[in-house]
C-alpha positions in Angstrom: 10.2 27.1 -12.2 13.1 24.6 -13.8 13.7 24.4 -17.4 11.3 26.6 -19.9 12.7 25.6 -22.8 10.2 22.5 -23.3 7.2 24.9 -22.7 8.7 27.2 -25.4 8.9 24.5 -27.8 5.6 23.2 -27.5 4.3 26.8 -28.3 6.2 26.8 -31.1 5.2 23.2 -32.4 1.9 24.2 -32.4 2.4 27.5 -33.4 3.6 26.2 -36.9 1.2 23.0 -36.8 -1.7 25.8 -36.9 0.1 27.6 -39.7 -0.2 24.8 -41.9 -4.0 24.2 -40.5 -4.6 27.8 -41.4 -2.8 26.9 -45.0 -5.2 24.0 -45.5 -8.5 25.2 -44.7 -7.6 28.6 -46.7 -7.2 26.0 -49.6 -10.7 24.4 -49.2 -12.1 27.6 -49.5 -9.9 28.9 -52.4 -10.8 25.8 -53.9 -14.8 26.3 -53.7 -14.3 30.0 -54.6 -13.2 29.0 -57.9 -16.1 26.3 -58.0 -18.9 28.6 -56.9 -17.8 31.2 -59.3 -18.3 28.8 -62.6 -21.3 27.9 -61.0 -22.6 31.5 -60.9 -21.4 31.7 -64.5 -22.3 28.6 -65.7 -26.2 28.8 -64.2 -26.6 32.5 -64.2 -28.1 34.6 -61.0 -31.3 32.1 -60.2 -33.0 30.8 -57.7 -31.7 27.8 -58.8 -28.5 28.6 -58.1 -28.2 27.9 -55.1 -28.8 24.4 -54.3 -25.5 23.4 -56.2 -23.7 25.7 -54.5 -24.6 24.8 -51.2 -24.0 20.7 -52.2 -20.9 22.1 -52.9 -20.4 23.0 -49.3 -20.8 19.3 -48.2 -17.3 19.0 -50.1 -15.6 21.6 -48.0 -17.2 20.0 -45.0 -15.7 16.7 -46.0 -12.1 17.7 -46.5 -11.5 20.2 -43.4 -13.4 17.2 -41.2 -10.5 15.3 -42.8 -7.8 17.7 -42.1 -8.7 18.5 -38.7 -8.5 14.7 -38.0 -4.8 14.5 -39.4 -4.2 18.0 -37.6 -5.3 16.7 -34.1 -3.1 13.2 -34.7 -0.4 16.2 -34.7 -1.3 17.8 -31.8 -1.3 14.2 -29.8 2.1 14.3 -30.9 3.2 17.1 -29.6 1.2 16.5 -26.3 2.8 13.2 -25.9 5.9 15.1 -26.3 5.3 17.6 -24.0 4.3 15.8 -21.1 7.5 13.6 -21.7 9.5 16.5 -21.3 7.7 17.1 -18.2 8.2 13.9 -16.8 12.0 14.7 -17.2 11.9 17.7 -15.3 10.5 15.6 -12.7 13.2 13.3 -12.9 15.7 16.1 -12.8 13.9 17.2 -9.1 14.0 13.7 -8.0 10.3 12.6 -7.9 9.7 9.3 -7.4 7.7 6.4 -9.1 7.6 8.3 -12.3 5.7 6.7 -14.9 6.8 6.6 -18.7 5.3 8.6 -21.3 4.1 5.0 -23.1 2.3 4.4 -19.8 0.6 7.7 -19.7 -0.4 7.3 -23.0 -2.2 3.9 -22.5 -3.6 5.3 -19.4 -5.3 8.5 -21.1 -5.9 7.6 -24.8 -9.6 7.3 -24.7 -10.1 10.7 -22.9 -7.8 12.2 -24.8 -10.1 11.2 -28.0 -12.9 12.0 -26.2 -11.1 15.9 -25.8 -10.5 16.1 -29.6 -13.8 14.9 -30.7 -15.3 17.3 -28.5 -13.2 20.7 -29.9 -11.3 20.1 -33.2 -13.3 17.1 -34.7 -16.6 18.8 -34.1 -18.5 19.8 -37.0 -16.8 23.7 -37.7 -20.2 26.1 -36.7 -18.6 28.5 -39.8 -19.7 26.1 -42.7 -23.1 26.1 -41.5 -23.2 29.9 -41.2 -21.4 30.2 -44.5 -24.3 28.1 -46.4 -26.8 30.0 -44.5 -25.5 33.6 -45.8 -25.0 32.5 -49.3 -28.6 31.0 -48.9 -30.0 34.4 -47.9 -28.0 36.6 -50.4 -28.2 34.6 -53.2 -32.2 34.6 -52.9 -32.2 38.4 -51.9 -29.9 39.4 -55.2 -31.7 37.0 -57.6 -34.9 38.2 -57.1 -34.0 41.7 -57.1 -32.3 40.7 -60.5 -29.0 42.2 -59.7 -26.1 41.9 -62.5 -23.5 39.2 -61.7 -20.7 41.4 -61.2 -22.2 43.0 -58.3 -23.4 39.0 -57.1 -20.1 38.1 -57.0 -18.8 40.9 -54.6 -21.4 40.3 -52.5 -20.8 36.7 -52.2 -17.4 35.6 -53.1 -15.0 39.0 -53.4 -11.5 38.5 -51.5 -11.2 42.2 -50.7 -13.6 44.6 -49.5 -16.2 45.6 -52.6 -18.8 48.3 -52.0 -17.6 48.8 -48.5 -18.5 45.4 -46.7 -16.6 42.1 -46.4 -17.9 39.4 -48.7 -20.0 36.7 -47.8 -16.7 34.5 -48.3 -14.8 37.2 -46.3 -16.3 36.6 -43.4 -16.4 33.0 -43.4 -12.3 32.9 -44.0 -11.9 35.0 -40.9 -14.4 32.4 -38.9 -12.4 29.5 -40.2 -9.4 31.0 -39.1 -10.8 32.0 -35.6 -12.2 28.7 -35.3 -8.8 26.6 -36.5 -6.4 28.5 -33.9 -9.1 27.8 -31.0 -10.2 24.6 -31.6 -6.3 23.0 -31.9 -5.1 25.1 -28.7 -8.3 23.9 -26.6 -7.5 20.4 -27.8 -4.3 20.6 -26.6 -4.4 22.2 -23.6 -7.2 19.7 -22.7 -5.3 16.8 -23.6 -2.3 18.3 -21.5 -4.3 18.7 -18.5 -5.8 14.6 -18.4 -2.2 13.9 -19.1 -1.1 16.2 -15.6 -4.0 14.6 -13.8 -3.3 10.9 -14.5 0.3 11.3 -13.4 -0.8 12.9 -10.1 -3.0 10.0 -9.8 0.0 6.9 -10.6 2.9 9.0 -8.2 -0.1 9.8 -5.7 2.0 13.0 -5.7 -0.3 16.3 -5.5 1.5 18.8 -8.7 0.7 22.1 -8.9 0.4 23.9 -12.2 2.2 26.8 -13.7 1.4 29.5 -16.6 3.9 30.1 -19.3 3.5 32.6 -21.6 6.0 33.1 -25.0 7.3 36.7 -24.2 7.0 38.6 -27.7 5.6 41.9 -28.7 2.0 40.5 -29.2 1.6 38.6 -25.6 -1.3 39.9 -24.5 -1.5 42.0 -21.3 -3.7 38.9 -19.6 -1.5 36.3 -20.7 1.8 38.8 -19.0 0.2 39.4 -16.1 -0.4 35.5 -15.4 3.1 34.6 -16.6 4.5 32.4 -14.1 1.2 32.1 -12.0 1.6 28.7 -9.8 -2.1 27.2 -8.7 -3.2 23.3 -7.8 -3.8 21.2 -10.8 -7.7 21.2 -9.3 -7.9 25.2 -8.7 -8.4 27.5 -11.7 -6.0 30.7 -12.5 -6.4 33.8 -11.5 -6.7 36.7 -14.6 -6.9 40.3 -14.2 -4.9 41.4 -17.5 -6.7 41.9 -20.6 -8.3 40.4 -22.9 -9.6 37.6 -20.8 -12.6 35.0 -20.8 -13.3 35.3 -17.3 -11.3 36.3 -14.5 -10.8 32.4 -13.3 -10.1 29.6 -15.5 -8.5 26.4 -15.2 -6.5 26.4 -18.3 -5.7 28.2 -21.5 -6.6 29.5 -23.6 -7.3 32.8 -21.5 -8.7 34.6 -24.6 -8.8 34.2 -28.5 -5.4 33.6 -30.2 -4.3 32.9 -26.8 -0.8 30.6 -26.4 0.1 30.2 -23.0 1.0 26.7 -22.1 0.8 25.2 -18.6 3.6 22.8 -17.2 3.5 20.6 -14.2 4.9 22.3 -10.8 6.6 21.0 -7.4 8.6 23.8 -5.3 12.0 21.6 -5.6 11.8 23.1 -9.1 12.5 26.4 -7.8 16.2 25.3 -7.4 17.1 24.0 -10.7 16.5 26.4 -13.7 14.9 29.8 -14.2 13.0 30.9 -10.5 9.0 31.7 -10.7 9.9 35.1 -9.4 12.5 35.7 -12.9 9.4 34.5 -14.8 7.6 37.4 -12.8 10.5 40.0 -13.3 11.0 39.6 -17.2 6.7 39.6 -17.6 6.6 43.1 -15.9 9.9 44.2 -17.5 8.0 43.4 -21.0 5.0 45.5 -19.1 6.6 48.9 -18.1 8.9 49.1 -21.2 5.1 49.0 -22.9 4.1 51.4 -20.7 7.2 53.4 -20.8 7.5 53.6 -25.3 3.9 53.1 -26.1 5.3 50.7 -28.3 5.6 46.9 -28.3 7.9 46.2 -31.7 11.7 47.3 -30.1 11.6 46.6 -26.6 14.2 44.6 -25.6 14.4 43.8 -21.3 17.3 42.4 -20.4 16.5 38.7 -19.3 16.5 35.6 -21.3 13.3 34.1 -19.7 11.2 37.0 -21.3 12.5 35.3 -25.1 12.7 38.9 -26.4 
């Protein structure tokens, strides 16, 4: 494997870019917290009640639609970014008839929509789910007449009241779920018709590689497949855990997941960091697990495992 760096980077690129995703969405629902609540004031516990509430929802659909459409203009970004960087490691191993970032671009933009329309820009499942629990719990508490103190932690508490998550709880935890997979999946998929396209202008068969970000919460899968080299048309192999399946094409490899994949030839192995040091400083992160029962102050001795 040559230089890591760029892979590092493009994990951490996104890695903020789905902090301030996270930030935004979190806002939305602060934002109809605070609405639903003078609702519930203002209109008492009623059957009533809940048709405003759930028009309301329409509102939060509306601006996370819009922020998910600024957020995946980011991620094409960073993509286009990424797969520049990759061309330069190709240059670096001498590949010929290399085509510019500009042209890949050109080549791939209307697939590349087509990827973001189908993951982030899709409708997020969580809104729907959220209007159908407040639905069902609004119309269970009002007819059993339940004071609106008690309404409220049912629906729209930001701790845990009466031991269970709030309706609202739960839908904060989906939209975070749903942010970090939907932007990884988009980018990952845009990544890969980016790898393809440039196979298909050098009529050069690549190979791709797994790169995980070595820290104390890379999962066991995502360790074990650190550094794993298969043909851009072949899917890797997982046997750590927690994993999808044990063979897919590309990451993510589970929830939260943030391995990147980064185009391959073997005259890479001569310039940079080897696949088999990749290898090494994964299973060095392994045993010292194995070895403290402890992830937070392990420290193995190799630059490539970023710890």
């Amino acid at each position: 494997m040559p230089e890591i760096r760029p892979s590092m980077q493009f994990i951490g690129k996104m890695r903020r870019l789905d902090q301030l995703y996270l930030a935004s969405v979190q806002k939305v629902l602060r934002d109809f917290r605070r609405i639903a609540l003078d609702i519930l004031y203002r209109d008492k516990v009623r059957m009533t009640t809940i048709q405003p509430i759930k028009s309301e929802l329409y509102n939060v659909e509306s601006r996370v639609t819009n922020i998910s459409y600024e957020v995946s203009q980011k991620i094409d970004e960073h993509v286009l970014w990424y797969m520049n960087q990759q061309l330069g490691n190709l240059r670096r191993v001498e590949i010929p008839h290399l085509p510019t970032v500009q042209q890949l671009n050109l080549n791939t933009y209307t697939e590349r929509k087509q990827a973001y329309e189908g993951t982030i820009l899709q409708p997020p499942k969580w809104i729907a789910e959220l209007s159908q629990n407040l639905e069902l719990n609004l119309t269970r508490l009002a007819v059993a007449d339940t004071p609106i103190e008690a309404v409220v932690d049912r629906l729209l508490s930001t701790t845990i009241a009466d031991g269970r998550a709030s309706v609202l709880r739960v839908a904060s935890a989906s939209a975070s779920t749903w942010a970090k997979a939907t932007s990884w999946t988009s980018a990952i998929l845009a990544t890969r018709i980016l790898f393809k396209n440039t196979q298909t202008v050098t009529r050069t068969v690549y190979m791709k590689q797994a790169i995980a970000a070595i820290d104390q919460v890379t999962t066991d899968c995502c360790l074990r497949v650190h550094g794993q080299i298969q043909p851009l048309e072949k899917p890797f192999i997982l046997d750590g855990t927690p994993r999808f399946a044990d063979k897919l094409d590309s990451p993510p490899f589970h929830w939260n997941c943030r391995t990147a994949m980064s185009l391959y030839t073997e005259k890479m192995e001569e310039k940079g960091i080897t696949t088999q040091e990749m290898i090494d400083a994964a299973q060095a992160e392994l045993q010292a697990r194995e070895e403290t029962g402890q992830r937070e102050r392990i420290w193995p001795a190799s630059s490539t495992s970023r710890r």
